[in-house]
C-alpha positions as MATLAB code, in Angstrom:
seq = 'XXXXXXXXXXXXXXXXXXXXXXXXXXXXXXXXXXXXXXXXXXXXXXXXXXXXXXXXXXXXXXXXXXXXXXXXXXXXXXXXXXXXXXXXXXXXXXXXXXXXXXXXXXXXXXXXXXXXXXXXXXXX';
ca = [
     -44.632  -47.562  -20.967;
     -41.302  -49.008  -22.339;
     -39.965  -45.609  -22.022;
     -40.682  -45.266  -18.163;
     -39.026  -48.451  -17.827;
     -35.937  -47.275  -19.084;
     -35.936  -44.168  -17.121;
     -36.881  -46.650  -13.455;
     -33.967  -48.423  -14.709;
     -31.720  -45.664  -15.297;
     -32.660  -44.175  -11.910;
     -32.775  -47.320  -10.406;
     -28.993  -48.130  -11.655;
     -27.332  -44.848  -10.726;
     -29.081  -44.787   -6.984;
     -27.297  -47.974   -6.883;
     -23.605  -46.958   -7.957;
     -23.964  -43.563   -6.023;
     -24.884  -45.856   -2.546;
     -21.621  -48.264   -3.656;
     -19.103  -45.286   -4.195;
     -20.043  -45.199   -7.895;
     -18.288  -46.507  -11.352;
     -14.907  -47.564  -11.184;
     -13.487  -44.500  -12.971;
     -15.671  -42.218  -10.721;
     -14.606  -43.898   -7.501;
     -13.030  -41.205   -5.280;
     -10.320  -42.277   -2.943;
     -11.345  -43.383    0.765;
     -10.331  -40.565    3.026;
      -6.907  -41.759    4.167;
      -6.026  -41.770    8.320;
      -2.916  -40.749    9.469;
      -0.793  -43.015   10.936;
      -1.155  -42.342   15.237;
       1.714  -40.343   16.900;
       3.331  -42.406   19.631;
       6.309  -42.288   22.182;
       9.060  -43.713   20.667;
      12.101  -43.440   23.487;
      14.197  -40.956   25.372;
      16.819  -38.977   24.083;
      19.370  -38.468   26.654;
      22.816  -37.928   25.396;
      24.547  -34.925   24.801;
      22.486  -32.404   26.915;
      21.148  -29.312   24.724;
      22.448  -26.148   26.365;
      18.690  -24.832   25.128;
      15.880  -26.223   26.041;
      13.110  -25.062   23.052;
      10.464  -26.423   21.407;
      12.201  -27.130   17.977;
      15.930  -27.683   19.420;
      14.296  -30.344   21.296;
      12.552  -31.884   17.783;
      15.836  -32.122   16.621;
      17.761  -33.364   19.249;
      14.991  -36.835   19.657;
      15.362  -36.942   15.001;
      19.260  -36.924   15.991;
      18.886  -40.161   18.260;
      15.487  -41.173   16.569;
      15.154  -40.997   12.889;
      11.845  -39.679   11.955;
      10.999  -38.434   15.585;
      10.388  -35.484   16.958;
       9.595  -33.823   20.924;
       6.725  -35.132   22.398;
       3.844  -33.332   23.484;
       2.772  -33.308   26.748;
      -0.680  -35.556   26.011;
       1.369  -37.716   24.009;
       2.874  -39.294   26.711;
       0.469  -38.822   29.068;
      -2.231  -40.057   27.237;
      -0.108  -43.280   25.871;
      -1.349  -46.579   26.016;
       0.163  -48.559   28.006;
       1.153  -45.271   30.151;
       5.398  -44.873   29.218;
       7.633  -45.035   31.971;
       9.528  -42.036   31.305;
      11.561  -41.890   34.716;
      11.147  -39.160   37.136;
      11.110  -35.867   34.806;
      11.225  -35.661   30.957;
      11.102  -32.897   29.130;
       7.986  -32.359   26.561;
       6.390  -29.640   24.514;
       2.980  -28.158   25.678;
       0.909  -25.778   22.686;
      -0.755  -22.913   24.304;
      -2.536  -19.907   22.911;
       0.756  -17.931   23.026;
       2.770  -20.574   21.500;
       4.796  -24.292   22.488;
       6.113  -23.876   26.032;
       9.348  -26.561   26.485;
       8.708  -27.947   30.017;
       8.850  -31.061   31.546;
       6.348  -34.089   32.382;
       6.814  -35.228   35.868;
       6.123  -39.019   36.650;
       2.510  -38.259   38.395;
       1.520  -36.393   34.168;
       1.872  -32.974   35.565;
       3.505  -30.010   33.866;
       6.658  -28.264   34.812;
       7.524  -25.512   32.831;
      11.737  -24.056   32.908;
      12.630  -27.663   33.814;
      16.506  -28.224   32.906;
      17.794  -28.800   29.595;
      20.212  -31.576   31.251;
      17.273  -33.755   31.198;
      15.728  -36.557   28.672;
      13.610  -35.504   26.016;
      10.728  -37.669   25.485;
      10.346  -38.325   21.670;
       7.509  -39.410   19.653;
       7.294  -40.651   16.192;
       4.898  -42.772   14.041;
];
């Protein structure tokens, strides 16, 4: 009898820890988020003379530390909604790759927009 006890005790005990996370020492780290991705500013000054994906990244960590080029549902998914002028460029993924474009005031896409213009940058 004493011995079943024990054992109801023992189950009892670790059904308990395993519902709380465990023992301290077993205790696995919570699952950490990632900080959210937001639109940091415009990057307007000096015009790149190319208007890609990753010369745009570093042209917004030039005038942003710790930035890069927004994507296009970055900014048009940003709450509140950025004023971002009349054009901006962004970066759109697509199954071939990141297309540079540009985000028109209305949230529509315009790809082979000028490099002359702002780049939208994002950043945490």
């Amino acid at each position: 009898m004493r011995r079943m006890v024990v054992i109801g005790l023992l189950v009892l005990s670790a059904t308990a820890l395993s519902s709380i996370g465990g023992a301290p020492g077993q205790r696995t780290p919570a699952a950490s988020t990632s900080p959210i991705v937001r639109f940091v500013g415009l990057a307007h000054e000096p015009p790149l003379p190319l208007g890609g994906a990753l010369s745009m990244s570093r042209f917004c960590n030039k005038e942003f530390a710790e930035t890069r080029a927004c994507e296009l549902d970055e900014v048009v998914r940003a709450i509140p909604p950025r004023d971002i002028g009349h054009l901006a460029r962004v970066v759109r993924f697509t199954d071939a790759g990141p297309v540079a474009g540009c985000v028109q005031f209305d949230g529509s896409f315009v790809s082979g927009c000028s490099s002359e213009l702002p780049v939208a940058c994002c950043g945490f």
